[in-house]
C-alpha positions in Angstrom: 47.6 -74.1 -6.1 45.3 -73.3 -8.9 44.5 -69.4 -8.0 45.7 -66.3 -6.7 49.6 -66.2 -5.9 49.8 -70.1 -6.7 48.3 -69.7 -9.6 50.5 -67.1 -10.7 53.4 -69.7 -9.1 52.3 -72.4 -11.3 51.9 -70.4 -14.4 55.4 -69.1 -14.0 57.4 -72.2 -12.8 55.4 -75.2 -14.3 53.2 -77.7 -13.0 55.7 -79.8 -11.5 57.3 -77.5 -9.0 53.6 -77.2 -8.1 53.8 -81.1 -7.9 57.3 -80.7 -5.7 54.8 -78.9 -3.3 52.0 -81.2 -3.0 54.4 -83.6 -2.5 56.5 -82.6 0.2 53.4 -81.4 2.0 52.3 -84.9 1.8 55.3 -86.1 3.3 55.7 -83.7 5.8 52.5 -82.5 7.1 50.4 -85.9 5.7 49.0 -83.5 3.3 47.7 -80.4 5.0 50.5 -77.8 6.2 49.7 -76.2 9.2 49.7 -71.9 9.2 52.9 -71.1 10.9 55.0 -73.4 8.9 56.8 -73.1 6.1 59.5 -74.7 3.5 61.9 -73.4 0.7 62.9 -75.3 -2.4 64.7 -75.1 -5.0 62.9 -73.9 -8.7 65.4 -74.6 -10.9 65.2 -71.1 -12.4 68.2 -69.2 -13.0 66.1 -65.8 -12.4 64.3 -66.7 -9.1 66.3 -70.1 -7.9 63.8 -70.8 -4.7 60.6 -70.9 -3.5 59.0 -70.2 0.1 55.7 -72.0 0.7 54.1 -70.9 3.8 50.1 -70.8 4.1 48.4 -68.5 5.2 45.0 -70.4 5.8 44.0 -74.4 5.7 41.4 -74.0 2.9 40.2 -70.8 1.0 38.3 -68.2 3.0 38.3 -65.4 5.3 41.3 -65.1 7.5 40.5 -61.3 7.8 40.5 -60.1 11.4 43.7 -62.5 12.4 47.4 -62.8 12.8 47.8 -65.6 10.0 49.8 -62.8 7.7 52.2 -62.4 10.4 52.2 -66.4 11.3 53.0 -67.0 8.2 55.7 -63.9 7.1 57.6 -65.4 10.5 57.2 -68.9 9.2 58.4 -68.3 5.3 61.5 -66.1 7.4 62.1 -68.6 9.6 62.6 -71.3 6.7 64.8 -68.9 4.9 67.0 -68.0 8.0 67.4 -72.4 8.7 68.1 -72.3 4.7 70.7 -69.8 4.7 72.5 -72.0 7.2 71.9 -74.9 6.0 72.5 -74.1 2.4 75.9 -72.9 0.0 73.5 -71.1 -1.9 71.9 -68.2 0.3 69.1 -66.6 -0.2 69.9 -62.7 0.0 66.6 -61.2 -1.7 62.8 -62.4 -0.6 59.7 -61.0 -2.1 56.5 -62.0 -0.5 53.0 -61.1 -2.0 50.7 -59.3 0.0 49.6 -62.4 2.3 46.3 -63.1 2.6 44.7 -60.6 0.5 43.3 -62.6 -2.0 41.1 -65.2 -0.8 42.0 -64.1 3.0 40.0 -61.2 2.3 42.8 -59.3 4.9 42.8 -55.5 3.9 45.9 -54.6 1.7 46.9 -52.2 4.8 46.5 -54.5 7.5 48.4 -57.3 5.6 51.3 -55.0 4.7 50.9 -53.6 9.0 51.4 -57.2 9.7 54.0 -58.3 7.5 56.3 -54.6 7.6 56.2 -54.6 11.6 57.4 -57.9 11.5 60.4 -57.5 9.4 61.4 -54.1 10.9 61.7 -55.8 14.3 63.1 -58.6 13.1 66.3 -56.6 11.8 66.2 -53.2 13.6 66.2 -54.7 17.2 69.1 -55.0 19.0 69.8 -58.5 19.6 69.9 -58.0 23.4 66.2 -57.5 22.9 65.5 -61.6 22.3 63.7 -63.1 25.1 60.8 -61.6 26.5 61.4 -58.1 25.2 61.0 -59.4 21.1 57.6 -60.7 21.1 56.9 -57.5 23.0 58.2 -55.2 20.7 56.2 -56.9 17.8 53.1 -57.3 20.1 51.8 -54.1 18.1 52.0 -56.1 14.6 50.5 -59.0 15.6 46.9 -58.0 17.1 45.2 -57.5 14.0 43.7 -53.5 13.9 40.0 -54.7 14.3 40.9 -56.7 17.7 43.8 -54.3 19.6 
């Protein structure tokens, strides 16, 4: 967590939320967190009270020309959504970075194709659309624009 949006995470919140992190990805993923998963905790800041931590690669480099945005914008939602009803205190505003973009080397417009189709179907769909029509409807989003 020492650059791009960690950084930036660190130098906001402290070295020991960044410690929090380490941690619990020691203790749940024996120290390397898969893409496609993510976790919220708490920050202990009045102003920004929680944190989402969802990779978007397993060490620094290109993820450019894959779906890791969108495997990891469903994963940090997905961690939200089981916090929200788990949790007394809800999250009702999340602001994600551009994912990937730094290190990933994912174009700012295919990162933001990724991560905005994603969401849109996640809330405009009826719900009669889960099952086989969902992942159908987001099909579009996911195939990164080099590979339709």
């Amino acid at each position: 967590m020492t650059a791009g949006i960690d950084a930036a995470v660190v130098r906001f919140f402290g070295e020991p939320l960044m410690q929090r992190v380490q941690h619990r990805i020691m203790d749940e993923f024996f120290g390397e967190q898969p893409v496609g998963t993510a976790f919220v905790l708490s920050t202990g800041h009045p102003a920004v009270p929680f944190l989402a931590h969802a990779p978007t690669m397993r060490v620094p480099g290109s993820i450019e020309g894959t779906d890791k945005v969108y495997s990891a914008t469903w994963a940090a939602l997905l961690a939200i959504h089981a916090h929200n009803r788990a949790s007394e205190h809800k999250i009702e505003v999340a602001v994600f970075p551009a994912m990937g973009t730094g290190f990933g080397g994912v174009p700012y417009g295919e990162a933001a194709r990724q991560m905005a189709g994603l969401i849109a179907t996640t809330w405009s769909l009826p719900t009669s659309w889960i099952g086989t029509s969902l992942p159908n409807a987001r099909r579009p989003f996911i195939t990164t624009a080099g590979n339709k």
